[in-house]
C-alpha positions in Angstrom: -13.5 -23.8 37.6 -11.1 -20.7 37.7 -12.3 -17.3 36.8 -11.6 -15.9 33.4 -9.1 -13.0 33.3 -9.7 -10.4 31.1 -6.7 -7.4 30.7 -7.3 -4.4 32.4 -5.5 -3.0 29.2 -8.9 -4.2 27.2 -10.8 -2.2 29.3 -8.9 0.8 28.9 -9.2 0.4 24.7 -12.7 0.2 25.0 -12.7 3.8 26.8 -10.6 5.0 24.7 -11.3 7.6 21.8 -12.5 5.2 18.5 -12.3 5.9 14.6 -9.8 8.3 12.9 -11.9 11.3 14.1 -8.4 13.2 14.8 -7.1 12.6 10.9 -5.5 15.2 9.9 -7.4 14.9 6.3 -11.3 13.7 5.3 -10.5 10.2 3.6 -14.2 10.1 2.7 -14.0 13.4 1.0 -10.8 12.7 -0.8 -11.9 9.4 -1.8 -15.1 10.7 -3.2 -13.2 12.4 -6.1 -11.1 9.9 -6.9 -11.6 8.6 -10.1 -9.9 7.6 -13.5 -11.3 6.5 -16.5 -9.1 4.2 -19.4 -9.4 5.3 -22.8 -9.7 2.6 -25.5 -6.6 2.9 -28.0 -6.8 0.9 -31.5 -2.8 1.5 -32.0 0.0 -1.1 -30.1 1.7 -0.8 -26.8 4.9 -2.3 -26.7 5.7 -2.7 -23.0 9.3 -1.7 -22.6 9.2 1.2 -20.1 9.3 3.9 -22.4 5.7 5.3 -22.8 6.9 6.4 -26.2 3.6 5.7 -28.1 1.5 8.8 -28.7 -1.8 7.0 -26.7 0.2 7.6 -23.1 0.1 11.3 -23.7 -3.8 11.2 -24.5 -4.3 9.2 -21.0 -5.7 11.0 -18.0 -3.3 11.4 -15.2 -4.2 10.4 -11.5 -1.8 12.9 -9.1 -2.0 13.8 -5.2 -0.3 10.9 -3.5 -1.1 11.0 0.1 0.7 9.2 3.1 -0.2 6.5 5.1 2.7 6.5 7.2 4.8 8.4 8.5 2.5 11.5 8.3 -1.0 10.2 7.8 -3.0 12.1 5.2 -0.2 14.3 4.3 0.7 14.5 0.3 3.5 12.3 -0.6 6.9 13.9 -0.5 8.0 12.3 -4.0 5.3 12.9 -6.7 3.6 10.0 -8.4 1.4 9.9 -12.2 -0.7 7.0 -12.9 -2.0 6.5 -16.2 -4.4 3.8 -17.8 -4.9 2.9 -21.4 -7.4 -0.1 -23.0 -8.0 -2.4 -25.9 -10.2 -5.5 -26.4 -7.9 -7.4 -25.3 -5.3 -6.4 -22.2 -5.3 -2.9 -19.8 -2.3 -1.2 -19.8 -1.2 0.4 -16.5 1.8 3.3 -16.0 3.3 4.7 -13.6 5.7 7.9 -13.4 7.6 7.9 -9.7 9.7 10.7 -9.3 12.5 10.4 -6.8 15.2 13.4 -5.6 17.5 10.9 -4.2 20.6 10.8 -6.4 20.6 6.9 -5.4 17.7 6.4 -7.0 15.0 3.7 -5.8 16.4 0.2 -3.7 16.1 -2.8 -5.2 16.1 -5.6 -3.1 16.2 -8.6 -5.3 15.3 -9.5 -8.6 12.8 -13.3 -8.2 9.1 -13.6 -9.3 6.9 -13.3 -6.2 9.7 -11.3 -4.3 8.6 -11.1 -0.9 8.4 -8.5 1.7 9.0 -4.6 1.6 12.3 -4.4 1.5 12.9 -2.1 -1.5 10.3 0.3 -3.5 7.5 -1.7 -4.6 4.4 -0.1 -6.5 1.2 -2.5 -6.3 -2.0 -1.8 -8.5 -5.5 -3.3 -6.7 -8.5 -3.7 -8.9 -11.8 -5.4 -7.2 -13.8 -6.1 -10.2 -16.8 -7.7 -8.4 -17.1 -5.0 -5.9 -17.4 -7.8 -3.4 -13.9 -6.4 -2.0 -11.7 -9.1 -3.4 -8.9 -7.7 -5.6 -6.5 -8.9 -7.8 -2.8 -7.3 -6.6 -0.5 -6.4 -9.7 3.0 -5.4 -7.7 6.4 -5.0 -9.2 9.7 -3.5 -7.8 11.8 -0.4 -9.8 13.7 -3.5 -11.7 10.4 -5.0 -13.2 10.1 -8.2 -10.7 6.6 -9.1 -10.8 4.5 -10.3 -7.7 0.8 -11.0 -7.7 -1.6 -12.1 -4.8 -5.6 -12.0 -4.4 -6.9 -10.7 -1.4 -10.3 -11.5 0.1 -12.8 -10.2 3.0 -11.5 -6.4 2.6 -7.8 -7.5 2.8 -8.2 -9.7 5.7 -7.2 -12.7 3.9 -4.9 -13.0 1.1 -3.1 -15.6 -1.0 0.2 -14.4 -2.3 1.1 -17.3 -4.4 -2.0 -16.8 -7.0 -0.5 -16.4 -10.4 -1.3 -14.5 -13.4 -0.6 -14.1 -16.6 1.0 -10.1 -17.5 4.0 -8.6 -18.3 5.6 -4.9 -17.3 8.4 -3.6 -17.9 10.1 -0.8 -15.7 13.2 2.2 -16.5 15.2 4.1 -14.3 16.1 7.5 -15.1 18.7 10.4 -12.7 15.1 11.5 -11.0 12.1 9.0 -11.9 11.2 5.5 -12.6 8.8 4.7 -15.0 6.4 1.4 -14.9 4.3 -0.1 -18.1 2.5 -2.7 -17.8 -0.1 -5.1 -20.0 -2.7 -7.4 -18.0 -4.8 -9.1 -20.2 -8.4 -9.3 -19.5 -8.8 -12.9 -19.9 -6.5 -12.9 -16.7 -9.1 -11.5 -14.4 -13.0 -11.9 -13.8 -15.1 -9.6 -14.2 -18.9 -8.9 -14.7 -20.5 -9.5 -18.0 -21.9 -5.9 -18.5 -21.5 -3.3 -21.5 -19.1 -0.5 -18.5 -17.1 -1.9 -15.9 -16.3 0.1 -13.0 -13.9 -1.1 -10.7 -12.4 -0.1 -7.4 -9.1 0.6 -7.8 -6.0 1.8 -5.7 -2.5 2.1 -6.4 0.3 1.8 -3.2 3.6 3.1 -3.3 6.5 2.6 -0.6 9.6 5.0 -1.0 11.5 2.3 0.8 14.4 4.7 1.9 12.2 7.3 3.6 10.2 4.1 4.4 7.0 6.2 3.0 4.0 4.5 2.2 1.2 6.4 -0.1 -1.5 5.7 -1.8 -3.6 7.6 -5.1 -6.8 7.2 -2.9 -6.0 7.5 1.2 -6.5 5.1 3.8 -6.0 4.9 7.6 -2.7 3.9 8.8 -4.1 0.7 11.1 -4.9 -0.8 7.2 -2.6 -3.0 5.0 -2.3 -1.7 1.0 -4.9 -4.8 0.3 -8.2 -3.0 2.1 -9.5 -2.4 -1.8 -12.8 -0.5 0.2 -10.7 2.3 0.2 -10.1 2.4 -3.3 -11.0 4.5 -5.8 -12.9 4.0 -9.1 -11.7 2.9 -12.7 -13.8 3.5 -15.0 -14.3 3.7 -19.0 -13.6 0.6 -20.1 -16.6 -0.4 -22.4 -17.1 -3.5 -24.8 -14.7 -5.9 -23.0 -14.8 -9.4 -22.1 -12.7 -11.7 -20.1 -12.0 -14.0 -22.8 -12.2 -17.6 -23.1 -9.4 -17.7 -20.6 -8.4 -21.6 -21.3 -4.8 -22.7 -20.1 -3.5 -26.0 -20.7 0.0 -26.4 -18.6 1.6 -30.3 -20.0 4.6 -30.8 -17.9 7.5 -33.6 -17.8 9.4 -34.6 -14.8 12.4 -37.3 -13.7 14.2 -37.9 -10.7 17.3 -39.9 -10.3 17.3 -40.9 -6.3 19.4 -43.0 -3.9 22.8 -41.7 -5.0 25.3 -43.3 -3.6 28.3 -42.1 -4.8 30.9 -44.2 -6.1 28.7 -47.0 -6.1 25.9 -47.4 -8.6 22.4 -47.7 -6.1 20.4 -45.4 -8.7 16.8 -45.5 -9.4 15.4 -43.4 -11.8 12.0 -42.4 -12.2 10.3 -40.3 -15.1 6.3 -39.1 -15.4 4.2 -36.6 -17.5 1.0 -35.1 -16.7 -1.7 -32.3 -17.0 -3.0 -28.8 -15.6 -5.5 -26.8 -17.6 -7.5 -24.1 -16.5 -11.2 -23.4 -18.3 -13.3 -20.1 -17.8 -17.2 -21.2 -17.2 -18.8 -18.0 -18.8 -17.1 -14.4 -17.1 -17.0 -15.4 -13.4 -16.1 -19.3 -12.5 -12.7 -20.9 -13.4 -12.3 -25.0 -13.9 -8.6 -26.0 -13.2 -7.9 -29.9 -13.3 -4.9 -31.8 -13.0 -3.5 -35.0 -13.7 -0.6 -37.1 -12.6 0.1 -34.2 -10.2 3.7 -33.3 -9.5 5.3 -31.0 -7.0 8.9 -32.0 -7.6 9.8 -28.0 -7.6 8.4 -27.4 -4.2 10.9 -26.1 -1.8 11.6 -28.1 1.3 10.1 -26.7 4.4 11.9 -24.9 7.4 12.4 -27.0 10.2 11.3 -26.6 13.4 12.1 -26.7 17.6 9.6 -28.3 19.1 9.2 -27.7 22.8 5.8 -27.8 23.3 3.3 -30.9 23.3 1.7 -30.1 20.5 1.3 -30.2 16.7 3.9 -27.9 14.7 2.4 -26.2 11.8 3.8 -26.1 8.3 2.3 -23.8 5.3 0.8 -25.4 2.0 4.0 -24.6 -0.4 2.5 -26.4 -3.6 1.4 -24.8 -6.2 -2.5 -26.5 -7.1 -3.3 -26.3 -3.8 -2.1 -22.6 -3.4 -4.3 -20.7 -6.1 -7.7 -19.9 -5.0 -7.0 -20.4 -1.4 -10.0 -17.8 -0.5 -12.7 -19.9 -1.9 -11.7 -22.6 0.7 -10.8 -20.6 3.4 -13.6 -20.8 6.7 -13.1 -18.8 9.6 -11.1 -16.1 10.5 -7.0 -16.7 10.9 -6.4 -15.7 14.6 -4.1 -18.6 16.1 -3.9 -22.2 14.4 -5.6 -24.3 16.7 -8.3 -24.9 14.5 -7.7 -24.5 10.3 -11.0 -26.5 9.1 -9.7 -26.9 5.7 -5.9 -27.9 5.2 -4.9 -28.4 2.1 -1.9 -30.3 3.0 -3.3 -33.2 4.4 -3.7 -34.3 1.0 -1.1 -36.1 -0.6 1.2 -35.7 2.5 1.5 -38.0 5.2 1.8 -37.5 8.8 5.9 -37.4 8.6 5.6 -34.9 5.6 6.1 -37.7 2.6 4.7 -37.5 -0.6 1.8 -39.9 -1.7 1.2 -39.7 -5.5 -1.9 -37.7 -6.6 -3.3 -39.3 -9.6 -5.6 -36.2 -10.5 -8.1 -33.9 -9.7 -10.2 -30.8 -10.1 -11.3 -27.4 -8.9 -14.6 -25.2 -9.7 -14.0 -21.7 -8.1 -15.4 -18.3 -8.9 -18.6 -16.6 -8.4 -22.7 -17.0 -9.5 -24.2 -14.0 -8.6 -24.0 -13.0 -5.4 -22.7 -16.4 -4.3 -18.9 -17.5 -4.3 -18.6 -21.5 -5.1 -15.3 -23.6 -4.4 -15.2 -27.1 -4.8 -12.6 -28.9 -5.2 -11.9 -33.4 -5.2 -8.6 -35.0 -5.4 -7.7 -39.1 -5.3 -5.1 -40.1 -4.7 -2.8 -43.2 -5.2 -2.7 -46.5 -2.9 0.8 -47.1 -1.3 2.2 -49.7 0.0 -1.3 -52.1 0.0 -3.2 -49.5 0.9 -6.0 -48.3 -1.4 -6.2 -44.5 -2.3 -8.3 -41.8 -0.9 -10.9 -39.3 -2.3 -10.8 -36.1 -0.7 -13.9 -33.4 -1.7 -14.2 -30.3 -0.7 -17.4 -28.0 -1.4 -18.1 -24.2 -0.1 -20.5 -21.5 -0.9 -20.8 -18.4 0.4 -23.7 -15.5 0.3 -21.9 -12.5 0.0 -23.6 -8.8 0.8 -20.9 -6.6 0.4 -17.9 -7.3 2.7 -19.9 -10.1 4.4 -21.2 -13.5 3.7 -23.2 -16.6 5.2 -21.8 -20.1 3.8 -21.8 -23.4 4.3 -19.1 -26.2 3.7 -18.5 -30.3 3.3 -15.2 -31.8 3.7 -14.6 -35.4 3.4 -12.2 -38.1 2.9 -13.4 -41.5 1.6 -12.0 -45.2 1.1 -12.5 -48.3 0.7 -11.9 -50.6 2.8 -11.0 -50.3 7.0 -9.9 -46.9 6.3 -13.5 -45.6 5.7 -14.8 -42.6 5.9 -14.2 -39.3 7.4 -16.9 -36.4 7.0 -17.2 -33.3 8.5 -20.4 -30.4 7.4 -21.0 -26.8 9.0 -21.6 -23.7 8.2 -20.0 -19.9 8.8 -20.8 -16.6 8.8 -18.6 -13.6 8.3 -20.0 -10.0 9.2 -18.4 -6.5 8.9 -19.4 -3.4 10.5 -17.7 0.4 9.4 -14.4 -1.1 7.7 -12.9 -1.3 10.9 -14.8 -4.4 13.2 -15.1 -7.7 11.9 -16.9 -11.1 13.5 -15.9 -14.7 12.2 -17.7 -17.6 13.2 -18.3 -21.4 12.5 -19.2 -24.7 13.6 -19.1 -27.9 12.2 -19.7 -31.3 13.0 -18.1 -34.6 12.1 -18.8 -38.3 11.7 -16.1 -41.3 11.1 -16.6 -45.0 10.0 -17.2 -46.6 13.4 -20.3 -43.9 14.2 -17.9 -41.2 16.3 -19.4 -38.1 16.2 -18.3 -35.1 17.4 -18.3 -31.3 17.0 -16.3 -27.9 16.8 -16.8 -24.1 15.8 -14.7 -20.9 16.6 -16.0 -17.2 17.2 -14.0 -14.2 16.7 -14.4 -10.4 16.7 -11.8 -8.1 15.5 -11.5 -4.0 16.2 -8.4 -2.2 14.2 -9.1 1.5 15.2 -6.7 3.9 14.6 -5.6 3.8 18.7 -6.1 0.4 19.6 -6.9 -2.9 18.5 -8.6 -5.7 20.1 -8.7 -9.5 18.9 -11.0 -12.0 20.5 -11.7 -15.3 19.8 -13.5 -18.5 21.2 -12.5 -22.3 20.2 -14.2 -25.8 21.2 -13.5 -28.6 20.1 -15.1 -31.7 21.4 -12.9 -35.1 22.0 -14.8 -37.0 19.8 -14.4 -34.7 16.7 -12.2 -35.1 13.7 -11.0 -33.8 10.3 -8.5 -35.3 8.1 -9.0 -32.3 5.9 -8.2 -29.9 8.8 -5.6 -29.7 11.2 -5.7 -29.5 14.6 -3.1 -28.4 16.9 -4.5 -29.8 19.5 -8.4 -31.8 20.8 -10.7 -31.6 23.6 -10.1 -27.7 24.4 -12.5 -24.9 24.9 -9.6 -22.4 24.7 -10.1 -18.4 25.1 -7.6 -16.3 23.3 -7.0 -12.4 23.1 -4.6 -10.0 22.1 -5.0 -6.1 22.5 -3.0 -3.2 21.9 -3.3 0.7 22.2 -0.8 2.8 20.3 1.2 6.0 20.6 2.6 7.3 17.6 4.8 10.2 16.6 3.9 13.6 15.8 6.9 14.6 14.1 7.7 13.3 10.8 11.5 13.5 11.5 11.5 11.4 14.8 13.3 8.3 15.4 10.1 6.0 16.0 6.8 5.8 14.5 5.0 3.9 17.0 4.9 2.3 20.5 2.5 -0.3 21.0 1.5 -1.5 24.8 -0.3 -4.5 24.6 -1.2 -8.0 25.9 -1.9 -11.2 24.7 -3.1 -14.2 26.0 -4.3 -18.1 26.0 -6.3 -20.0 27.9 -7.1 -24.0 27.4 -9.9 -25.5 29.7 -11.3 -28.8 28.4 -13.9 -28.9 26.1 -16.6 -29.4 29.1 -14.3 -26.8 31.1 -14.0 -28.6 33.8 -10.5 -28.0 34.3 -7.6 -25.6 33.2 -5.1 -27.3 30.9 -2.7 -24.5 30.1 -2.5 -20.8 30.2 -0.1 -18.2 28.4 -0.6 -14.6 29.2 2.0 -12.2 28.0 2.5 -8.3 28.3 4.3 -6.4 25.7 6.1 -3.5 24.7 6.6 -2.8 20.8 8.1 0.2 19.6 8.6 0.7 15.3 11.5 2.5 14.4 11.6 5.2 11.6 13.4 2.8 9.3 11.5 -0.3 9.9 13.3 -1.2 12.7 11.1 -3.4 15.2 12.0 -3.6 19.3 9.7 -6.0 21.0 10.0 -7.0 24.7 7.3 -9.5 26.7 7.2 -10.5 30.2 5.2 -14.2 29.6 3.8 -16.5 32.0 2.6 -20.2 31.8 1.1 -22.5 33.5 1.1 -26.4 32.6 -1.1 -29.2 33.9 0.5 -32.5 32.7 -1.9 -35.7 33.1 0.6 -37.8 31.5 4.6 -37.7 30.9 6.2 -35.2 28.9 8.8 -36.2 26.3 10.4 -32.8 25.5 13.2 -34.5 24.3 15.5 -37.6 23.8 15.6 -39.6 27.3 14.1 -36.3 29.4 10.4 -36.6 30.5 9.0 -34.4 32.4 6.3 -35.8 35.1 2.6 -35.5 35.8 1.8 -32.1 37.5 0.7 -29.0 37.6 3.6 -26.4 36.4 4.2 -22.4 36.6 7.0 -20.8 34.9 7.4 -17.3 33.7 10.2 -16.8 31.2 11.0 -12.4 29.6 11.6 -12.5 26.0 13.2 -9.7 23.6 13.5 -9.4 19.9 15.5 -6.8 17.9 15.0 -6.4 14.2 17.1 -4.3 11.7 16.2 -1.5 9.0 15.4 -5.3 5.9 16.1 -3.1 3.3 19.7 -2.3 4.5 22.4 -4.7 2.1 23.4 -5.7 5.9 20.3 -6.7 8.0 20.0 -8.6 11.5 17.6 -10.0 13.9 18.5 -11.4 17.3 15.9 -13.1 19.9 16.7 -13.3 23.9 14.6 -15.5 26.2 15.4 -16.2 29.6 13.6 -17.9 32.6 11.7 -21.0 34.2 10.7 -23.9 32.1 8.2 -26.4 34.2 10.3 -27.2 36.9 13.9 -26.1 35.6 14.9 -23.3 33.4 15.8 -22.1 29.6 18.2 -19.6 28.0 17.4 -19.4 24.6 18.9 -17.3 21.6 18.1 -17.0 18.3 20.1 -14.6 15.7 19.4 -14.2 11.5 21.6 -12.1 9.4 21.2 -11.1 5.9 23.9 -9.7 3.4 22.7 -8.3 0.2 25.6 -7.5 -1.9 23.8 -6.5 -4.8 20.2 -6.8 -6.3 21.7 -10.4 -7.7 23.0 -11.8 -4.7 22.1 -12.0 -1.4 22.9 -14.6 1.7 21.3 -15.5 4.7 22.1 -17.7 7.8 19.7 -18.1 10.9 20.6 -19.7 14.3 18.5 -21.2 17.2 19.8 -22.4 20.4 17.8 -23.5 23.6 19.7 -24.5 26.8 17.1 -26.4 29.0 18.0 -27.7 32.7 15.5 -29.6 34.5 16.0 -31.5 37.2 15.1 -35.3 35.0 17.8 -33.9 32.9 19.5 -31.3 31.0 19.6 -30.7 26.6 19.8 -28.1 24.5 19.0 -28.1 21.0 20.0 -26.4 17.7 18.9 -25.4 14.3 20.9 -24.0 11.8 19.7 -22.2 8.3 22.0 -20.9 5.7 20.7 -19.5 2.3 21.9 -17.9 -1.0 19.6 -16.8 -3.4 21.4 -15.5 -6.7 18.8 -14.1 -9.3 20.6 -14.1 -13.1 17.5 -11.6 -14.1 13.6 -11.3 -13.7 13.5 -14.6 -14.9 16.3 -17.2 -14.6 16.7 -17.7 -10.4 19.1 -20.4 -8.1 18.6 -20.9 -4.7 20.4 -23.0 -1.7 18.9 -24.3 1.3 21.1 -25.7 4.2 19.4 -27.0 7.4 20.7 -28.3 10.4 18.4 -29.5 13.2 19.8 -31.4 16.8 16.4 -33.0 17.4 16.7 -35.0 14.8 20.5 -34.9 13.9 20.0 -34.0 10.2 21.0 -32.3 7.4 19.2 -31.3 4.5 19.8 -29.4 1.7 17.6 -28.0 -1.4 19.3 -26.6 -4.4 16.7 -25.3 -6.9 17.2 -23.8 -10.5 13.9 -22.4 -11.9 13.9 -20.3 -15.7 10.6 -18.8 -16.1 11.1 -18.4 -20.0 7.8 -17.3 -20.7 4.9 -16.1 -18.5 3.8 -19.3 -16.0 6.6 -21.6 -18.0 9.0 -22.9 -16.1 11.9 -25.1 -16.1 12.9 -26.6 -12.8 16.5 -28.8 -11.9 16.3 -29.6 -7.6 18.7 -31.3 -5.6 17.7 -32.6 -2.2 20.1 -34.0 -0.1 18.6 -35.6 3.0 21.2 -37.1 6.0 20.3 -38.1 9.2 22.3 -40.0 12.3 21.8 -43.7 12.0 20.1 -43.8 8.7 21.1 -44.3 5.1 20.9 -40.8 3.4 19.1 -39.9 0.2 19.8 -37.7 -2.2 17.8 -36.8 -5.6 17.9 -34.9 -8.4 15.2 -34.2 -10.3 13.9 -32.0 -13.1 10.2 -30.7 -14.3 9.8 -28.7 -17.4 5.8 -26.7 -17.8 4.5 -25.3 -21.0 1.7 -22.9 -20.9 -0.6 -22.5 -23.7 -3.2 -19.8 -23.2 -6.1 -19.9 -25.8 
């Protein structure tokens, strides 16, 4: 058994000087006075932008921006006013964002749940629990909404949460104004006569590429670490509502088109989501006939390893609440224990009907609860499957202890899959985190087997250090999981120390020398499997721009044949390669923005040149198009390939609410084209009206083609 390897650079971080004791403000102090109280109004808001109505003027004003980046601590170049208003029923936000650039504020695009920074965003936090979870409220300067929850402090968020509010922005020669209304039955709160709330309110003046923030944080932090928030306070005599949604929706699909000829099948359903608050902390969603016709189709992928690709949850029931289910901490994806997409999916990505289900999430106390059970439909003589989920969680502050159940059930030889464990989450001074489970598994048959992950985490304002610890034995298994790959004990660390600029009118903000690395024994560690380690070089540009260059090694032990691809196999060895790798990526927020990757070097017995290249044309905050290319060129001495993947998109936005989007992908591996055309009209809040074409054509199969429709109603009560 080889010695573990540890970077020199990891002993140099933990020498180095710790905290932000060289910020150039107190955050603590500064944070200390920041609060703001909401004063109840009995008169109407009308959100449109204007703050006309007499009650804005009455409203205390929050003032003294500071930065985050790129002078830390400094006040914001471009002032900011933040104002809050209240009545029983919704809390009314504004914002007042002065800007001395004739150009006024950039405006990247126009689509609910916009992503990325790539134009000025403002983004209101409130944690109403005080457990640090937050609900994010985050709109551009032309009114597109995005909301997310965070949990754990920021470390984990899920940006496709949904909520019901409205805003409504202006844009004037030297400001843009915000108003917005969020009703309370929206949110959860405590059930107490005062709330008080941490609050904090982000700001990025995309074309300095300035971030600020009403109450200051470190740099090293993302705008969802809600412990360095301020207070809200004053809002008396409110409650969260009954907060029941009922969402009936209608869908149809014409597929196999075959034009001229008439192959056709047609195929039309109805079903059910509603959403029930249990008193002021706990939500009930449930869902019948589930439907995910409006999903985009996922990204395809190269595959040149031996292992499992991953591919993100993209539907929309699975995607709310994600932080009541999720166990662990996210470094690497060797080991998720709770994917939601291995129900209703199959291996190959198909759909397998869900005939319903339901969801308990929310808090009792001091404990968070998430359960959730799904069935789903037999196909093709098969009977269904029941999958249940359950997880609860002791939370003291920023930490917790939990424990969890996952299971699949069915009749018949398919049996039984169960897996129970428990994890613990722990957080010491804001900046040092420690993650760990285990869990163990039976199957129909009596195989048992078990699994569990440690991690600690260190973001200081220097350096950062990630380590983390995986086994997983050979007998253990999840089919509510995934699994990149079994039987590993598999070290993996990644560390960085920083250097960043002193003058706020240099080119760069930041060089970051760091290394990262992997190393798979077998669960017993008896022998070395595989080993990545990787030294980099990362320097952040002024305007966003990113240079990164690695020099990466590898090493391979094969105990069977390798198919990397159509008719080439590589043979049973042991195999050391080293390859250098470079990535270049534009100032996003530019209406003309690139990326181009370089990798050159050995690949198991041969070699690779690899190159991939996206651009992205914005011609307007309307229109934009995208195309992204891949290319491998592998020579080994069984053989020679290369392989491509192709990506071209147009998204055209008609407003804040009425959206069309085309998806064409190309991929060599599998000689096929697909393409996903999707309308969506959001014609009220969490309404929606979907038409998607899906064209799917691959070499040597009949190709299928669909169109299909869903139509949602929300009715809030």
């Amino acid at each position: 058994m080889r010695t573990v390897r540890f970077p020199l650079l990891a002993l140099v971080l933990v020498a180095a000087s710790t905290g932000d004791a060289h910020a150039q403000v107190d955050i603590a102090a500064i944070r200390a006075t920041k609060t703001i109280a909401a004063i109840r109004i009995d008169e109407p808001i009308v959100i449109d932008g204007a703050l006309t109505e007499p009650a804005w003027a009455r409203a205390q004003v929050g003032r003294e921006f500071y930065q985050q980046e790129p002078d830390a601590g400094v006040p914001t170049t471009e002032p900011s006013e933040i104002r809050f208003l209240y009545d029983d029923d919704a809390l009314y936000f504004a914002g007042t964002f002065f800007d001395s650039d004739p150009r006024g504020p950039i405006v990247d695009e126009l689509k609910r749940d916009f992503e990325g920074r790539n134009g000025d965003i403002v983004g209101l936090s409130l944690d109403t629990f005080g457990d640090y979870t937050a609900y994010n409220f985050n709109l551009n300067a032309a009114g597109a909404l995005r909301d997310t929850q965070s949990h754990e402090d920021g470390r984990q968020f899920n940006a496709n949460w949904d909520g019901v509010w409205t805003a409504r922005t202006t844009r004037f020669d030297d400001r843009w104004i915000v108003e917005a209304m969020i009703p309370f039955k929206t949110m959860r709160f405590p059930e107490s006569e005062e709330q008080d709330w941490a609050m904090n309110v982000f700001r990025l003046i995309r074309r300095k590429n300035e971030f600020t923030y009403w109450s200051p944080q470190p740099r090293q932090f993302s705008n969802y670490k809600i412990s360095y928030g301020g207070r809200l306070t004053g809002i008396r005599n409110v409650r969260s509502g009954r907060n029941i949604q009922i969402k009936p929706f209608l869908t149809g699909a014409f597929s196999n088109l075959r034009f001229p000829t008439v192959d056709r099948k047609w195929d039309g359903d109805g079903g059910i989501d509603a959403k029930v608050g249990i008193g002021t902390s706990l939500a009930l969603d449930m869902t019948v006939h589930t439907d995910f016709s409006q999903v985009e189709a996922d990204e395809q992928q190269i595959n040149l390893t031996r292992f499992s690709l991953f591919f993100p949850e993209k539907r929309e029931f699975f995607l709310e609440n994600q932080g009541a289910f999720r166990i662990g901490d996210l470094t690497g994806r060797t080991l998720i224990p709770f994917f939601s997409r291995r129900i209703g999916l199959s291996p190959a990505g198909e759909p397998i009907p869900i005939f319903g289900g339901a969801r308990l999430t929310g808090r009792q106390g001091d404990y968070t609860v998430g359960l959730l059970n799904i069935q789903t439909e037999g196909i093709n003589g098969l009977p269904g499957d029941n999958f249940t989920t359950l997880r609860t969680a002791r939370n003291f502050g920023g930490s917790s202890v939990g424990g969890f159940y996952l299971g699949r059930e069915a009749s018949g030889a398919a049996g039984h899959n169960r897996v129970a464990g428990g994890d613990v989450h722990l957080t010491f001074r804001r900046t040092m985190d420690f993650n760990a489970f285990a869990m163990g598994s039976t199957t129909t048959g009596g195989q048992s087997g078990a699994a569990g992950r440690a991690a600690f985490s260190l973001a200081e304002r220097r350096y950062s250090v990630d380590l983390a610890y995986t086994n997983i034995a050979p007998e253990f298994r999840n089919d509510l999981g995934f699994i990149a790959r079994g039987d590993i004990g598999l070290l993996l660390w990644d560390t960085a120390y920083y250097i960043r600029s002193t003058r706020p009118d240099s080119r760069w903000r930041q060089v970051a020398f760091g290394t990262h690395g992997e190393r798979f024994d077998d669960s017993g560690h008896t022998a070395l499997n595989s080993e990545w380690l990787s030294g980099y070089v990362r320097q952040d540009f002024s305007d966003s721009g990113i240079l990164n260059t690695s020099v990466d090694s590898y090493y391979e032990r094969l105990t069977q044949p390798f198919a990397v691809s159509r008719g080439v196999s590589i043979p049973v060895g042991e195999y050391r390669f080293a390859q250098v790798k470079s990535r270049y990526s534009s100032n996003p927020s530019r209406p003309l923005a690139f990326s181009a990757d370089v990798n050159a070097g050995e690949f198991y017995s041969g070699t690779i040149r690899g190159f991939a290249g996206s651009v992205r044309w914005r011609l307007n905050a309307n229109l934009a198009a995208s195309t992204a290319f891949e290319t491998n060129d592998v020579s080994l001495p069984q053989g020679a390939f290369d392989t491509q993947l192709a990506r071209f998109r147009v998204d055209y936005s008609f407003n804040t609410r009425m959206f069309l989007n085309t998806f064409v992908q190309y991929n060599s591996a599998t000689s096929s084209w697909l393409t996903n055309i999707r309308y969506r009209f959001i014609y009220r809040p969490l309404s929606d009206f979907y038409l998607v074409y899906n064209d799917t054509r691959s070499a040597g199969r009949r190709g299928q083609r669909t169109v299909a429709f869903k139509h949602t109603l929300m009715l809030a009560f």
